[in-house]
Each structure stands twice: as C-alpha cells, then as structure tokens.
C-alpha positions as CSV (number, residue, x, y, z in Angstrom):
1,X,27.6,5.5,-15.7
2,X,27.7,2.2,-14.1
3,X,30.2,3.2,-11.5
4,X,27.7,5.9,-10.3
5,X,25.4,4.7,-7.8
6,X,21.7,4.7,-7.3
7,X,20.3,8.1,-6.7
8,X,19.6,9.0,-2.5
9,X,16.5,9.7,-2.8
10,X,15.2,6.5,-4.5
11,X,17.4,4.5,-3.1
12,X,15.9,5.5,0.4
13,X,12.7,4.7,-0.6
14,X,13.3,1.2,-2.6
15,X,15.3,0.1,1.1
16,X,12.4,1.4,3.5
17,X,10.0,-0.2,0.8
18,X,11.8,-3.4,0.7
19,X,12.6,-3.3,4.3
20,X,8.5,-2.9,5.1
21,X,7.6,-6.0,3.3
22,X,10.5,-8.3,4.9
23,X,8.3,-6.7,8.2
24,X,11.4,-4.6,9.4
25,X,9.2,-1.3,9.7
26,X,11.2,0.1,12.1
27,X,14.3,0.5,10.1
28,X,11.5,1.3,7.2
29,X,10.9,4.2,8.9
30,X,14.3,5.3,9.0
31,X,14.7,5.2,5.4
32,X,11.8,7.3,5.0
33,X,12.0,9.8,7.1
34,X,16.2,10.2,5.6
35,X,13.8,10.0,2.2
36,X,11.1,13.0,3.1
37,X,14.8,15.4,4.7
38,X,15.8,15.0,1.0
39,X,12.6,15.8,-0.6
40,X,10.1,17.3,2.0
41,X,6.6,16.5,1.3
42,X,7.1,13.7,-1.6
43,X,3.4,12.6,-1.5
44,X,4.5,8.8,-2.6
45,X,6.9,9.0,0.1
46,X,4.6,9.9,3.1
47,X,1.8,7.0,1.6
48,X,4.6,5.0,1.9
49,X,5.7,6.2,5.4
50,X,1.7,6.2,6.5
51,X,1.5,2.8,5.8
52,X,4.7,2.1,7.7
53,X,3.2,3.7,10.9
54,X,-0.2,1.7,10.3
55,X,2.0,-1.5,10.3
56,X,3.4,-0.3,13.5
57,X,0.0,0.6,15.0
58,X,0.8,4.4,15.3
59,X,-3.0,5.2,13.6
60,X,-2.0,8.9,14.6
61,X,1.1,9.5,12.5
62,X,-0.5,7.3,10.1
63,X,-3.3,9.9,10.0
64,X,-1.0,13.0,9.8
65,X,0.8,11.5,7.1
66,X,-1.6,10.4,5.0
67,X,-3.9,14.4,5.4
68,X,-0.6,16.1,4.5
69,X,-0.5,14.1,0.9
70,X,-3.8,15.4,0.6
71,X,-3.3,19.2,1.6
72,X,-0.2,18.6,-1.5
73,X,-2.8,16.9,-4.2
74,X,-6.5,16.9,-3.0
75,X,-7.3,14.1,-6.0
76,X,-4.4,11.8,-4.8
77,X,-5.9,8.3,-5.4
78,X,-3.4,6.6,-3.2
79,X,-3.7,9.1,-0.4
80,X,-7.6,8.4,-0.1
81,X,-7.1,5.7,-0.1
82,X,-4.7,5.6,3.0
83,X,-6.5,8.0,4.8
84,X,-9.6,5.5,4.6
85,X,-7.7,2.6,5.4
86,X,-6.3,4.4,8.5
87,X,-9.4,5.5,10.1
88,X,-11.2,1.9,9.6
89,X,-8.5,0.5,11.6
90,X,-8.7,3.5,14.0
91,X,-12.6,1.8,13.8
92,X,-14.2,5.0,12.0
93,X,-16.0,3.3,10.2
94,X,-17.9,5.9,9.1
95,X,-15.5,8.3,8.0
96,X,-13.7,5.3,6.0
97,X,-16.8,4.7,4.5
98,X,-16.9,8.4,3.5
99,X,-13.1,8.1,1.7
100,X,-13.7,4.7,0.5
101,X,-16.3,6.2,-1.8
102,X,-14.5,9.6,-2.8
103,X,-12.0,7.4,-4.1
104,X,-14.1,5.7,-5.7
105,X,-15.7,8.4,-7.7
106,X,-12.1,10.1,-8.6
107,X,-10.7,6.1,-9.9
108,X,-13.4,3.8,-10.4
109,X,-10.6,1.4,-12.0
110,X,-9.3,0.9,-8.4
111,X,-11.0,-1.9,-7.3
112,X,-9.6,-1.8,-4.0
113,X,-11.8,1.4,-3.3
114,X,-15.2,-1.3,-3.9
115,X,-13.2,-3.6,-1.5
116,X,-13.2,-1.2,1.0
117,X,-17.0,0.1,0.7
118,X,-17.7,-3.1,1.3
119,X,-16.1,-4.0,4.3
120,X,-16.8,-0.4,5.6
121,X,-20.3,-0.8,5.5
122,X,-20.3,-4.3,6.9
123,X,-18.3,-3.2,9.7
124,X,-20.9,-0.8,10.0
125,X,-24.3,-3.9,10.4
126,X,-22.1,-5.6,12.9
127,X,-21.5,-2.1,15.0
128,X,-25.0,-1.3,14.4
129,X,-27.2,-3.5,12.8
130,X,-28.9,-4.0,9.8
131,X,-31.2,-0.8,9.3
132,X,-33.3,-2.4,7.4
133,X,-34.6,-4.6,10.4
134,X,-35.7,-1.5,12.7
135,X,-38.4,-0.5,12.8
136,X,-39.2,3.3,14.3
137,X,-42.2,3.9,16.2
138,X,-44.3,7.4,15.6
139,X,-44.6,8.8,19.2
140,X,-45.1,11.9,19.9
141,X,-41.2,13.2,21.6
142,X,-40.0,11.5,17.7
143,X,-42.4,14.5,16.1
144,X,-41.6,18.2,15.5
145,X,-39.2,17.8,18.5
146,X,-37.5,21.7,19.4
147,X,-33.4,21.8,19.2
148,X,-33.7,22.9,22.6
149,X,-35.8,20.2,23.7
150,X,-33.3,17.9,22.4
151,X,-30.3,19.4,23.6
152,X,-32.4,19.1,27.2
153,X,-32.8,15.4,26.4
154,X,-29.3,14.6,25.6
155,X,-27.9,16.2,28.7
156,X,-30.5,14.0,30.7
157,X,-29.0,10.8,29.1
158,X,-25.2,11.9,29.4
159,X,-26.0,12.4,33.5
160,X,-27.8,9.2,33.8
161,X,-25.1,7.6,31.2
162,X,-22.3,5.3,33.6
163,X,-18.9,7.2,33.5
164,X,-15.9,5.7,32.0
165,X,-14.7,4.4,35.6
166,X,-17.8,2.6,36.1
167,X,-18.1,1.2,32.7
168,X,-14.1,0.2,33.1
169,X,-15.2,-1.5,36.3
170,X,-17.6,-4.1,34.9
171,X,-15.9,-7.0,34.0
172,X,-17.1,-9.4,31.0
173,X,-18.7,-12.6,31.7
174,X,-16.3,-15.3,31.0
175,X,-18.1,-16.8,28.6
176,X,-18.0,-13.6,26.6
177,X,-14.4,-13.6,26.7
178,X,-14.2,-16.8,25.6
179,X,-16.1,-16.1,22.4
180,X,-14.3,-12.9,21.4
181,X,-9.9,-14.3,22.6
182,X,-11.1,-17.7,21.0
183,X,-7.5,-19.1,21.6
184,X,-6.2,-16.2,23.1
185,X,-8.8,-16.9,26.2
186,X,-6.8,-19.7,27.4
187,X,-3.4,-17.3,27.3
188,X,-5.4,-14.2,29.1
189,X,-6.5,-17.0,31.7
190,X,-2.7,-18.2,32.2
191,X,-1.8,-14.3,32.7
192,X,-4.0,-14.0,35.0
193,X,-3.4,-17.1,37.1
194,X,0.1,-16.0,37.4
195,X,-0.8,-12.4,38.6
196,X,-2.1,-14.9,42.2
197,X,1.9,-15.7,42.6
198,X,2.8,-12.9,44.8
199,X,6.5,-14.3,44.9
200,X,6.5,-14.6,41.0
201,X,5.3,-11.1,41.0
202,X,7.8,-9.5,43.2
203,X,10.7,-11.6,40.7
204,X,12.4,-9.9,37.8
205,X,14.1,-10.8,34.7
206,X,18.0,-11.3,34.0
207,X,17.0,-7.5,32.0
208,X,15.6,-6.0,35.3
209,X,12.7,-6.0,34.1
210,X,9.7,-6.8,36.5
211,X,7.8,-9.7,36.0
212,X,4.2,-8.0,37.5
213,X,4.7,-5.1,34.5
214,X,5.2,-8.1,31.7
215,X,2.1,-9.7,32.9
216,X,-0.2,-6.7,33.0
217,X,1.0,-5.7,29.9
218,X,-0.1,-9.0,28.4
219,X,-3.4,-8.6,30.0
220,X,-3.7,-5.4,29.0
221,X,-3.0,-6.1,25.3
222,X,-5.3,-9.1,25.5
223,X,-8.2,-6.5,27.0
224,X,-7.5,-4.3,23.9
225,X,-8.1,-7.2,21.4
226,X,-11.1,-8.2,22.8
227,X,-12.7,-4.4,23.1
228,X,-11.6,-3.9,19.4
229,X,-13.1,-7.1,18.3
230,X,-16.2,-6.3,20.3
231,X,-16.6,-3.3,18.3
232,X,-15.8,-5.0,15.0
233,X,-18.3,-8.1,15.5
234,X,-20.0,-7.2,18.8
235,X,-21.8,-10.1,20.4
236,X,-25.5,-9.4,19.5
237,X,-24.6,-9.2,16.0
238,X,-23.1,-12.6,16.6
239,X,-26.6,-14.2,17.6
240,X,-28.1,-11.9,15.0
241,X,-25.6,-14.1,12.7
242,X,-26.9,-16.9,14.0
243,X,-30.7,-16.3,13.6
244,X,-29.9,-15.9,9.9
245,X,-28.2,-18.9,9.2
246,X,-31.7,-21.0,11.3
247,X,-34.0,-19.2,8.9
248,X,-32.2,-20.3,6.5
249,X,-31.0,-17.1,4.6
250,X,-27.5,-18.7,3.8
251,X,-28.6,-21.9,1.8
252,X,-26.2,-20.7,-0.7
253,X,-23.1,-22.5,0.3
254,X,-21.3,-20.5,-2.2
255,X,-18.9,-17.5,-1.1
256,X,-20.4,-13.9,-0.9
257,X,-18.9,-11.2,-3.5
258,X,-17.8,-9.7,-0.6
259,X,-15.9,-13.0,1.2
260,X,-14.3,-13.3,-2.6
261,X,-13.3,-9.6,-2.5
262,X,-12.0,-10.1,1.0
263,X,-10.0,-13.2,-0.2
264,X,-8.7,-11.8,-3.1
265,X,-7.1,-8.4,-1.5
266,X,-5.4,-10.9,1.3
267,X,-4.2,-13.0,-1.4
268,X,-2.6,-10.1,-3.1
269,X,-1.6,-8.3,0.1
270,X,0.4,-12.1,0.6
271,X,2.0,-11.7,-2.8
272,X,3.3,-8.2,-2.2
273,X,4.7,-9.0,1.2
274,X,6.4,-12.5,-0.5
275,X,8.2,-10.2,-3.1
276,X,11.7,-10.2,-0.6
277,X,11.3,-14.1,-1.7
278,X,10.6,-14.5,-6.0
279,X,9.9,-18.1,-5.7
280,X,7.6,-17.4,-2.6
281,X,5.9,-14.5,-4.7
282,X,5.9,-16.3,-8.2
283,X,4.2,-19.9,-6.4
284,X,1.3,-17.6,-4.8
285,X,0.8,-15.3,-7.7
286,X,0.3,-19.1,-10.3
287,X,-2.0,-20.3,-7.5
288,X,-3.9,-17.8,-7.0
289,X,-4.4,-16.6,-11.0
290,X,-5.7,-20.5,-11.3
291,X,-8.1,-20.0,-8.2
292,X,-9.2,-16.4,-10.3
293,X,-9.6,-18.2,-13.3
294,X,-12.0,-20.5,-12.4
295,X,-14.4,-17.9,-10.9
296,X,-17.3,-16.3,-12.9
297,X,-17.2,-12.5,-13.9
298,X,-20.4,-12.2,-11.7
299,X,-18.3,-13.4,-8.7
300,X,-14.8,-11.9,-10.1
301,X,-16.3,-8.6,-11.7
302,X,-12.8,-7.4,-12.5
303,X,-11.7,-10.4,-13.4
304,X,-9.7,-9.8,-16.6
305,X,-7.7,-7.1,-14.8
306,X,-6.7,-9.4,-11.8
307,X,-5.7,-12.0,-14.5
308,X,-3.1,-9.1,-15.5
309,X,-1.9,-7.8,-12.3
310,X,-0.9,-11.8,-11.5
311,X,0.2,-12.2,-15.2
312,X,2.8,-9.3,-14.1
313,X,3.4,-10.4,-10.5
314,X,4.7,-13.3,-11.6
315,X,6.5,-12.1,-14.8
316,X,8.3,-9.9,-12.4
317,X,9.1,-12.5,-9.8
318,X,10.4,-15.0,-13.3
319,X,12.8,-11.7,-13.8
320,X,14.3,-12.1,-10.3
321,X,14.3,-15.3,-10.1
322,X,16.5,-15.2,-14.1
323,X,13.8,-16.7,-15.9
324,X,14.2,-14.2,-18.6
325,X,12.3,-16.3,-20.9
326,X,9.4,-17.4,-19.4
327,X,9.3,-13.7,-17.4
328,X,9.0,-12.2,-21.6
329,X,5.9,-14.5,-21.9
330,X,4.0,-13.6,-18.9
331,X,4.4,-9.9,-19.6
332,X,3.1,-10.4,-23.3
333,X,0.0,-12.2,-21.4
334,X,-0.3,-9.5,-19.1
335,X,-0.3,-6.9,-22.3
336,X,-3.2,-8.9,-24.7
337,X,-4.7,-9.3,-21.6
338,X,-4.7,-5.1,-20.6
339,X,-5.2,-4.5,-24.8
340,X,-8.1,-6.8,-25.1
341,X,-10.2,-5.5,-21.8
342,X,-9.0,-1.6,-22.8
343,X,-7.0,-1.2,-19.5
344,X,-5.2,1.4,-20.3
345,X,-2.7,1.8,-17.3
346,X,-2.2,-2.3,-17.5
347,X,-0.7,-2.0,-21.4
348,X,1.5,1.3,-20.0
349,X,2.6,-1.5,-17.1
350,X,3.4,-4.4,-19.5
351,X,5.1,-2.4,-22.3
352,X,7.3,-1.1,-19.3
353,X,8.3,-4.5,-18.0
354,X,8.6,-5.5,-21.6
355,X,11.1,-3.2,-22.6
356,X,12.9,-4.2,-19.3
357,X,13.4,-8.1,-20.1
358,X,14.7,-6.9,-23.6
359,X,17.1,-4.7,-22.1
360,X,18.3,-7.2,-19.5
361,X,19.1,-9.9,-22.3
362,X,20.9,-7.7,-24.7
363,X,17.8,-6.9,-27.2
364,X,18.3,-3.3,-26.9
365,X,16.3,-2.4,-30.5
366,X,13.1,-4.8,-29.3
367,X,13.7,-2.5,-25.7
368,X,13.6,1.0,-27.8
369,X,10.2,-0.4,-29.9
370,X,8.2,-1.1,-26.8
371,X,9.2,1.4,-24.5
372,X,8.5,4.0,-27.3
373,X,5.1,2.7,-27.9
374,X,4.4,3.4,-24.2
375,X,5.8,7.2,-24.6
376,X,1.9,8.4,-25.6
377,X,0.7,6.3,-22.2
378,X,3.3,8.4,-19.7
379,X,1.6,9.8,-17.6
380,X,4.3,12.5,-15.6
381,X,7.3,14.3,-16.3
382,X,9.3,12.4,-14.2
383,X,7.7,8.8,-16.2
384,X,8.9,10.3,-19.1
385,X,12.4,11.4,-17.7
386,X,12.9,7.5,-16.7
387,X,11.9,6.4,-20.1
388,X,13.5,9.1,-22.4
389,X,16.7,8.5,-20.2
390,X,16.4,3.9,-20.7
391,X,15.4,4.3,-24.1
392,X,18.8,6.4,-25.0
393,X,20.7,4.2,-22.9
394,X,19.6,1.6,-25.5
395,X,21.0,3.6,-28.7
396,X,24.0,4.5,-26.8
397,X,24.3,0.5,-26.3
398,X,23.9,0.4,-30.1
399,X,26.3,3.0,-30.8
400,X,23.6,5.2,-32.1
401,X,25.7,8.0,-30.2
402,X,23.3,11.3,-31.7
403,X,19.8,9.7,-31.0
404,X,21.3,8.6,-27.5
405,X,21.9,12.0,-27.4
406,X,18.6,13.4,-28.7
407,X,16.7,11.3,-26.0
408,X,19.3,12.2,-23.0
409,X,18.3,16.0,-23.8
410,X,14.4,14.7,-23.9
411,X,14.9,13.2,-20.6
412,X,17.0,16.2,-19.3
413,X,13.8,18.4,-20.1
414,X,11.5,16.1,-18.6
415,X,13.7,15.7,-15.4
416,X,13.4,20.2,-15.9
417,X,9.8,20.6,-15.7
418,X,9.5,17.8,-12.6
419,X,12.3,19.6,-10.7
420,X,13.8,16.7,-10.1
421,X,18.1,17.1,-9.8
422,X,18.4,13.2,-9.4
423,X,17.1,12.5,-13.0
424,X,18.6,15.9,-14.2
425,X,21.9,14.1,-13.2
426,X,21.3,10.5,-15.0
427,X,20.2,12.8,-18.2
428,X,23.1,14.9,-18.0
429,X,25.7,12.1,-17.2
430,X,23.8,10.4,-20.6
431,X,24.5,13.7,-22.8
432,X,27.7,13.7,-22.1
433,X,28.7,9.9,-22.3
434,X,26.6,10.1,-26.2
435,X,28.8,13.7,-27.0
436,X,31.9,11.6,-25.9
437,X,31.1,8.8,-28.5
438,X,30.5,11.7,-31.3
439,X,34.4,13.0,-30.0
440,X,32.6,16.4,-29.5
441,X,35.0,16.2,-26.5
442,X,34.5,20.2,-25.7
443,X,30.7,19.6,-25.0
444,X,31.4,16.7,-23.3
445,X,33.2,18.4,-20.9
446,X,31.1,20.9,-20.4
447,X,28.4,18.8,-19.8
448,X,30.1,16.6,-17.5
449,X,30.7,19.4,-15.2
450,X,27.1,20.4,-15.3
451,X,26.6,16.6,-14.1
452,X,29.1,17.8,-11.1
453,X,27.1,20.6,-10.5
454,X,23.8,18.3,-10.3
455,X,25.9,15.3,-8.1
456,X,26.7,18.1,-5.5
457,X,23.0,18.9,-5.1
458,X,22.1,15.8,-4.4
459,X,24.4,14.9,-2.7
460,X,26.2,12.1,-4.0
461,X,30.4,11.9,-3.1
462,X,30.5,8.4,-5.5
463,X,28.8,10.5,-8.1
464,X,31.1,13.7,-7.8
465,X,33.8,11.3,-8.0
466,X,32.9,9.0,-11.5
467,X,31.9,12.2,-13.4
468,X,35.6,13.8,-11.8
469,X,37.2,10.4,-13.6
C-alpha cells in the first residue's frame, strides 16, 4: 500500500489548502476547482474555495460559493460562518450580523461566531452610531404616518438626494484624507504629483505598459481604501471616539473583551497561516498560550478551550518539526485539558493526534487503544472509514492479519454508506493485503481486483498499476 499514492481528491484539496496559507491563492484555486470536477458540490471543498476567493477579493464568487454549501446542508456551521464573513467584508454589516448569530444558535461552542457578533455590531456604531444616544422627537409626520404618505416622502428625498456623479465629483478635504490613508496619504500625494508630468505620462514601461494607466490605477485603489475605511470608521464616529475618551468613559486602561477577542482570532489566524513553517507555527502558538494563560476567564471566557487548541497547534507543529516526544506530551495536555472542561470534540481531536504520534514511532498497540477510544466520538461515515482503515493498518503492522481484516471490512462499510470510492479503495487494498497474510490467496485476488475496479473510478494510473503488481 505504500507504493499507492495519495488519493486525487484529497490530495487536491491538502495542495490548494497548503498552497492558500503560503499566500499562493491563485494556484489554490486551481487545486480546488480540479478538487470540486472530481467531487461536484463537496461542501468542505467550496468553504475552502470561498475563502480562497475572499483572499483574492472576489466577495462575489465568495458569496456564490459559500450559499451553494448552504442549499447542500442548511445547518453547515462552517458555511455560516463564511457566508457571514463574506458579506462583512462586502460591508453588510447587517446581514453578517444576521449569520453571525444563526451560527451561533446552531454551535454555541464556536467561539468565533461571538467574535463575529461583536465586531458586526461595532462596525454597525461606527456606520451609524450608538442608538442609545438618539434621541427621537414626537412630531406629528413621525405619528400614524399613511404608507402612501411615506412612499410620497421618500420619492421627495431621492429627487432632492445628489446623484452618484455629483456625489463622485466632491472631492475630500485633504485633511480628511489624511486621517483615513494615514501613511498611505503621503503615497496617494506622490501619485498624484506625478499625474502633473505630462511627458512621464505619455512614457511606458519596458512591458508596454502605460505609465498614466499604472498611476490611476494606484489612485484609484488608494480612493477605494479610503471609501471602505470611511464606511468602517467614518469620521464623525472618530470625534464621537474622541468625546468619549474627554469624559472620561475609558479610564479603564485595560483591554475591552472585544479588543482581546479581536487579538486572539488574529493571533490564531497568524498561527494557521505559519503552519507552511513548524518552527514559525510552534514559536507563535508557546507565545501566545503564555499571553492566554495569564488572562482571567472574565476576559478569556473560553479560555480552557483556547489553552487546547494551542496545546494541539503546537503538538502538531513538534510532529513536523520530529519532536515526537515532546509533540506526545502536548497532545496529552490538550486531552486533560478537553476531559476536564467536557469539550467533547477537543478529546475526539487529541485521541486522534494521539494515535498518530504512536503510529509514527512504531507503538502500533498504544495507536489501536486510543484511536479506538475515539470510535464512540466519530462523528461521520467517512471519520469512521479513516479510523477503521489506520486502526487495521496497526494490526496488520502487528501481524494480527484477521482483525486487520475485520477493521478493513468496517472501514470498507463505512467508506459504503459515505459514497466515497477513494476510501472504498484504501479499505479494499487493506482487505486484501490482511487475506494475503492469512494465504487465503483466492480472496485476495479477488479483492485486489475489486481494488482495480475502485482505482479506475477514481482515477488513479499509480494505483491501477501497484494493485496490478
């Protein structure tokens, strides 16, 4: 089974996925869109995809992808949560806000879906302001006001309302600018000095590309930033900001739940992007779970279960990096850490990478206890396809050739009810190798050309060709 390589379709997705977080999204893309031809409307596969696009800044296809997971499995955590995330940086806010908290209510154990109501909403003050600061009038066109009347009103305001020429025409004050580029002023003010060089602008480059077009389209992208900072902080809530902190409303020089929240998902964000880099990853995760530890649970309220997550981060990054020792002990932390705070997902992720580090050093029987303790925490088919199939890989390492073969028909029925013909193939390919070892040599053949059967579905021409031998 070794000579047979990694299956298509999640070898696409592990390349686009590792592809993303070295920051190549355009060849991420690739990968998954080779990845969805294989298996059209993978939900996993178009989050992933969605949040490619989003890195790109194509909130459209972002969108699209991140809907159809939901028209495949309305209660899909992880496409809720993409949707949100897409339309806040499409700056509907509102609509976020509206996801944000459906995800929320479906898994309340996410804490990224509290992360996101709370940026949502602030988003929302700065757009808006705080409601709790205006104050309505009782006049008499507020009162018992006809739909009619109001249609009649808003049709007034839309003719008297600037068009979008006019409103493009008014240029910001410089001082404005200044305080929504920050840095980026002085650049825009470079752009724009150059755009006075007439013979500069007729020039092009050793590409044949005109200078004038590269300039403009610096301004331009300048222009953007600043509008979609305007929207995000505009300037009123800025001196709003500033009233606050002259009555004195922030003596407490301690961080806000929500500036800790913010902090924490960039922190973890940085760890996942690090993970093309174990040392990178493993040096942010320690830093960060001392930061974390030092924090009160009123601060921190899921505290325990970010101690875990980094407790696994860096176990993981230790395996990379061959610290097979110390990556054992950080998993174990991570477990009494999940078993001691009930986290019921967090002890099905330790046992997993548990069973792993034994496997990878030889301790197959310590790899068959835990990964059969997690068996009752599998969630899916296909989980339990993956974990039949590694656990009787173990006993086939051990020469325990009939419960190999009892778990590769466990994994083979698993791998049935999912549908899936890649894991049908590993279980298969595991049947046989185990019937080989009991010298039932006509089964094994038999079974070894149903393997065929399964690597021509896939497709797989390596595969074909190490079952053929």
């Amino acid at each position: 089974e070794d000579d047979l390589p990694i299956v298509t379709f999640g070898n696409l997705m592990s390349e686009g996925i590792t592809l993303s977080r070295r920051g190549q999204h355009d060849k991420a893309l690739g990968c998954f869109n080779d990845a969805l031809k294989l298996r059209a409307g993978d939900k996993h596969c178009l989050i992933t995809r969605s949040k490619c696009f989003l890195k790109l800044g194509d909130t459209e296809n972002s969108l699209k992808d991140a809907e159809a997971s939901l028209q495949i499995d309305k209660t899909f955590s992880e496409g809720l949560y993409q949707k949100a995330e897409t339309l806040y940086a499409m700056g509907d806010f509102e609509f976020a806000l509206v996801f944000y908290h459906r995800g929320r209510r479906l898994r309340p154990d996410l804490h990224k879906f509290q992360l996101g109501i709370n940026k949502a909403e602030e988003a929302i003050v700065n757009c808006i302001g705080n409601p709790s600061l205006v104050k309505l009038e009782n006049k008499e066109e507020l009162c018992f006001v006809s739909r009619q009347a109001e249609s009649k009103k808003d049709k007034q305001k839309q003719q008297n309302k600037p068009t979008k020429d006019q409103k493009q025409t008014k240029k910001k004050s410089p001082k404005t600018e200044q305080q929504l580029l920050g840095a980026l002023y002085a650049d825009k003010a470079f752009l724009e000095k150059l755009l006075k060089d007439k013979d500069l602008m007729k020039s092009s480059t050793r590409q044949g590309i005109k200078v004038m077009d590269l300039v403009l389209e610096g301004i331009s992208y300048l222009n953007q930033r600043r509008d979609f900072w305007q929207q995000q902080k505009p300037m009123y809530a800025r001196v709003y900001e500033r009233k606050v902190l002259r009555q004195g409303r922030m003596q407490d020089k301690k961080q806000k739940p929500s500036d800790i929240s913010r902090s924490i998902t960039k922190n973890m964000e940085d760890i996942e992007l690090c993970r093309g880099s174990a040392e990178e990853s493993c040096r942010k995760a320690e830093r960060m779970l001392k930061w974390i530890q030092a924090c009160s649970e009123n601060e921190v309220p899921n505290k325990n279960e970010l101690i875990g997550n980094l407790h696994s981060c860096i176990g993981n990054a230790q395996l990379a990096m061959g610290q097979m020792e110390a990556a054992l002990r950080s998993h174990k932390m991570d477990l009494d850490c999940a078993r001691q705070n009930a986290l019921t997902d967090s002890v099905s992720r330790a046992l997993d990478n548990i069973g792993h580090v034994y496997a990878r050093i030889g301790k197959f029987q310590q790899a068959i206890n835990t990964w059969e303790e997690k068996i009752p925490l599998a969630q899916s088919s296909l989980e339990k396809a993956w974990l039949f199939h590694e656990i009787g890989r173990c006993y086939l390492e051990l020469d325990k050739a009939e419960v190999a073969q009892d778990y590769g028909q466990k994994s083979l029925q698993s791998a049935d009810e999912e549908g899936d013909v890649e894991w049908q193939l590993h279980a298969t390919v595991l049947v046989a190798q185990a019937q080989v070892k009991l010298k039932d040599y006509p089964s094994a053949i038999l079974t070894f050309e149903r393997a065929l059967e399964k690597a021509r579905l896939v497709p797989s021409e390596a595969a074909q060709n190490g079952i053929i031998a």
